[in-house]
N, C-alpha and C positions, 0 to 999 in steps of 0.2 A: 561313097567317098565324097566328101565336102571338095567343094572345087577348090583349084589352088593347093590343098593339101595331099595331094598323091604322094607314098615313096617317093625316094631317092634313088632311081637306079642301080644295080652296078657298073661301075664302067672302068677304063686303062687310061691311065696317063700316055700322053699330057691329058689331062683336062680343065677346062674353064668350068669359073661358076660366080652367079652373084648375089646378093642378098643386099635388100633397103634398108635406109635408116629410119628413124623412128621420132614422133614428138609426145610428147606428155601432154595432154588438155588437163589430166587432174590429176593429185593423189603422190608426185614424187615427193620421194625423202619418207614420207607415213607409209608405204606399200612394204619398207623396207622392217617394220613394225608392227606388218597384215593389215595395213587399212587396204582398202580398194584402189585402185590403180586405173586410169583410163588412158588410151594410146594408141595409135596408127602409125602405121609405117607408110613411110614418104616417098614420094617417087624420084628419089635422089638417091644412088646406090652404090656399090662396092664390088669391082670384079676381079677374080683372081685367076692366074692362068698357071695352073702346077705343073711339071716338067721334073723325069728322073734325074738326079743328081750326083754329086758325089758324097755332096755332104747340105746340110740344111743349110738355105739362104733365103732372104728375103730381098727382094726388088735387087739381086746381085752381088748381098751382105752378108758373108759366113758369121758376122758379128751380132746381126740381129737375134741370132740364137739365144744368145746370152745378156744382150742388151733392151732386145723389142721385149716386153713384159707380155704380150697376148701370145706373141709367136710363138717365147720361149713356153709359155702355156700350154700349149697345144701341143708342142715338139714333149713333153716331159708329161703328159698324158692326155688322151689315151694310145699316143702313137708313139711311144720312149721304143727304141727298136728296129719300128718303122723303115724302109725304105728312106732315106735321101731324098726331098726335093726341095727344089727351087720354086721361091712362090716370086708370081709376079703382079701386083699388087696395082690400082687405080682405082680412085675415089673419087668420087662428086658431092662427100658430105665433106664438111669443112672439121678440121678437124681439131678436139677440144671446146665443139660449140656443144654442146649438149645434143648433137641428133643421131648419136648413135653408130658414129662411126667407126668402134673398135668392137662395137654388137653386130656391126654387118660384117667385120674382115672375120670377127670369129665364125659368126653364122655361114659366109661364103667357102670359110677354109674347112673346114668340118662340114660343111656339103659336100667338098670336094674330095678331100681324104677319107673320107665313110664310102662313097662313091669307088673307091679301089680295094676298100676289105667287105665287097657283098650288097653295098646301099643298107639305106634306111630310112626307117619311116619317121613322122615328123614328130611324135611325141620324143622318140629318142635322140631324137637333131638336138628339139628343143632343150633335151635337158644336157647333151652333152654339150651343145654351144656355151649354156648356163658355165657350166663345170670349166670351161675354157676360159671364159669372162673372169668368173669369182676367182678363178686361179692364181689373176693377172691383178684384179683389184684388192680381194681379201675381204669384200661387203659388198653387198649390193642387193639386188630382187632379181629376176629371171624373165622378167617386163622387154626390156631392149631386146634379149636375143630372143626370146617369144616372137617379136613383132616381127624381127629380122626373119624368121621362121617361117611364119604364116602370115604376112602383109594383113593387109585390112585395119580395121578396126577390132581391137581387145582391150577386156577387163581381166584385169588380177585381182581375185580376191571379192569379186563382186558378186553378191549374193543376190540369187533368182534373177538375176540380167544377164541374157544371151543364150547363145549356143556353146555346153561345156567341150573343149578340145581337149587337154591335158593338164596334169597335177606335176609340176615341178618341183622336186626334192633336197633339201641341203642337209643332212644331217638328222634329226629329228622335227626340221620345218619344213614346210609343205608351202606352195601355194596355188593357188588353181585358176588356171588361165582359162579363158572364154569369147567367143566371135560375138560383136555386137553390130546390129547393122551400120551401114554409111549413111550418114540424113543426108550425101551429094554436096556438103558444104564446100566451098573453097576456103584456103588457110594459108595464112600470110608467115613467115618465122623467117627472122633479120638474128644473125650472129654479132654479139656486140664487138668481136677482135682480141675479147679479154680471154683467156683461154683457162680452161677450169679443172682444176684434179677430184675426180666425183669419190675418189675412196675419201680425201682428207672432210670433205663434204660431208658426205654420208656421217664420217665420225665424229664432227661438229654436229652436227645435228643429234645428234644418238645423246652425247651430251646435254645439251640443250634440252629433251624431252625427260633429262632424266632428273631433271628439278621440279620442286614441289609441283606447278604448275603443268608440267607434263602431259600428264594425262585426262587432262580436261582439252589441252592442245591438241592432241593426236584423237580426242572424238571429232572434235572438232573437224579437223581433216578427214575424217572417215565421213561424217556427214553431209562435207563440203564435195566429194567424191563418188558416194553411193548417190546425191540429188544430182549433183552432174554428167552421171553416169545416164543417170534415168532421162534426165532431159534431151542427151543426145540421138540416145536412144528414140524418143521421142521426136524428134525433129525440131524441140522447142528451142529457137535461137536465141529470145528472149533469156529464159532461164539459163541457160548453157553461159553464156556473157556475162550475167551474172556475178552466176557461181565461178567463172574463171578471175574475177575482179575481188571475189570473197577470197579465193585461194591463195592472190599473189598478197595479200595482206596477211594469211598465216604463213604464207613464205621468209617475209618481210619478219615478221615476230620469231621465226627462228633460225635467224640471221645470214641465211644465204642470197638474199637479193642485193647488187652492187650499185654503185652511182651509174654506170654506164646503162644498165637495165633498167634504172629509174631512168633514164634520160631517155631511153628509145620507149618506155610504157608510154612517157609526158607525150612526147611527139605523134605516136598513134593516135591519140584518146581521140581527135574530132572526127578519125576516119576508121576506128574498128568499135564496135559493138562490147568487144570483152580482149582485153588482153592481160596475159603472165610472162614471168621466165619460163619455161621449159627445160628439164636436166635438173642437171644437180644444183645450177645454181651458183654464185659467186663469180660471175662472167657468163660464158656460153652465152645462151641465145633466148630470145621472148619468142611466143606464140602466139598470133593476131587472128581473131573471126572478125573480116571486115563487114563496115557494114556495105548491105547489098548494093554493086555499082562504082562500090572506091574503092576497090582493091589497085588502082595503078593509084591513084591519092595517096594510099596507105604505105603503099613502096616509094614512093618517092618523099615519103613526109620520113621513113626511116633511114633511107639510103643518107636525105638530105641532115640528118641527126646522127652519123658517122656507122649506120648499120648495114651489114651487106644480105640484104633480102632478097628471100626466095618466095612467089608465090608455089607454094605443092598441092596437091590433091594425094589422098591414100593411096600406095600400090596397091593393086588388087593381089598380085603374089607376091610369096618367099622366096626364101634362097632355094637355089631350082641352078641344075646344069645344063651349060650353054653349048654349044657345039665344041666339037676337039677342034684345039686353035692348029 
């Protein structure tokens, strides 16, 4: 058993659980169209503490049922029947920044309610978190609650790179997620404030690839992804910087990059190596590999350019159950 991915338990309510968020280094929006995907989950996380009920609530809301979109997700499968509970919910991803913070409440609640019918093990987390997510958006890849899942670093869709974990499923698409190692880098990501809806995104995009030009666009992103795949793989920082400065330019070409994430890219440039957006895009959050030694430079050149950054490092785990609160 690969570390970090052991089953899930079974256990009795109440029980806690948490799961991390996630940043994109390459590949969002084309992963969504099978290009390759690269990504790590962050050590900024999501905990939730479950408790029997009378009736479903969230942070003390019988209304979230019907209002919260991921909640009502989850309430309306695979748990429609289910036991009553009360989730009680805290975050440290900012939320709406693109890092994955409606992939860790799914991935942490479906830790913790699989955890009361028996446990489970991570392929099936992964795909029912997925099923949880897509429920709530209607589009997307299986990349976030993957990560949310099994922390570290992963590729979606990456061909001959890594260690294979599981093949996540939607209907007659497939795509297959994979462990890649850490090259130990440190990683800078400042949330711009502007806050982003990743389905409207996603379907902007979907458009956009579907003009003549298309599909020379989406090689393009498949190339820009499977060589940065490789280079992280590699430890090559050089190349990785790159190809993150090649990607935020096909980002830019298929119109999800904002003025606010132009203005925090400008501001990094003389203290990170390679910077993007990260996410869907249209607000959310940039992705910074400083360069070695300015990482407090790089935060304060963003914070001072209206961004609220976080230095992260990868989690080494998933969503994983905490002690009964």
């Amino acid at each position: 058993m690969t570390e970090g991915l052991e089953p899930i338990p079974a256990g009795r309510l109440p029980l806690s659980a948490q799961a991390p968020g996630k940043c994109i280094v390459f590949g969002e929006h084309a992963v969504v169209h099978g290009a390759p995907e690269l990504l790590f989950a962050i050590d900024l996380s999501t905990q939730v503490v479950v408790r029997p009920a009378p009736r479903w609530s969230l942070n003390g809301d019988p209304g979230a049922a019907e209002r919260h979109p991921y909640f009502r997700s989850i309430i309306q499968s695979p748990w429609a029947g289910a036991q009553p509970v009360d989730v009680r919910a805290v975050s440290r991803i900012p939320r709406g920044a693109g890092l994955g913070s409606s992939a860790a409440l799914s991935a942490a609640l479906t830790c913790a309610l699989s955890s009361t019918t028996g446990g489970i093990d991570r392929p099936a987390l992964a795909q029912r978190s997925f099923e949880v997510e897509r429920g709530a958006q209607g589009v997307g890849s299986p990349g976030d609650t993957s990560a949310a899942v099994a922390g570290g670093f992963l590729t979606v869709n990456g061909a001959g790179v890594g260690e294979p974990l599981w093949t996540v499923r939607d209907g007659d698409r497939s795509w297959r997620v994979g462990r890649v190692a850490d090259p130990g880098w440190v990683w800078v990501v400042a949330h711009t404030g502007v806050p982003r809806a990743t389905g409207d995104a996603v379907r902007a995009v979907g458009a956009r690839l579907a003009r003549p030009d298309g599909p020379a666009l989406l090689d393009e992103f498949r190339r820009v992804a499977t060589e940065g795949t490789e280079a992280v793989a590699a430890g090559d920082r050089a190349a990785a910087a790159k190809l993150m400065d090649r990607n935020q330019e096909l980002l830019r070409e298929v119109g999800v990059s904002h003025p606010r994430i132009e203005a925090l890219l400008e501001a990094a440039r003389p203290a990170a190596e390679g910077a993007k957006l990260t996410g869907a895009g249209a607000g959310g959050s940039v992705v910074a590999l400083p360069r070695p030694g300015a990482e407090t430079e790089l935060v304060r050149r963003l914070a001072r350019a209206g961004g609220l950054p976080f230095v992260v490092r990868p989690a080494r785990h998933g969503a994983a159950l905490l002690s009964a609160p």
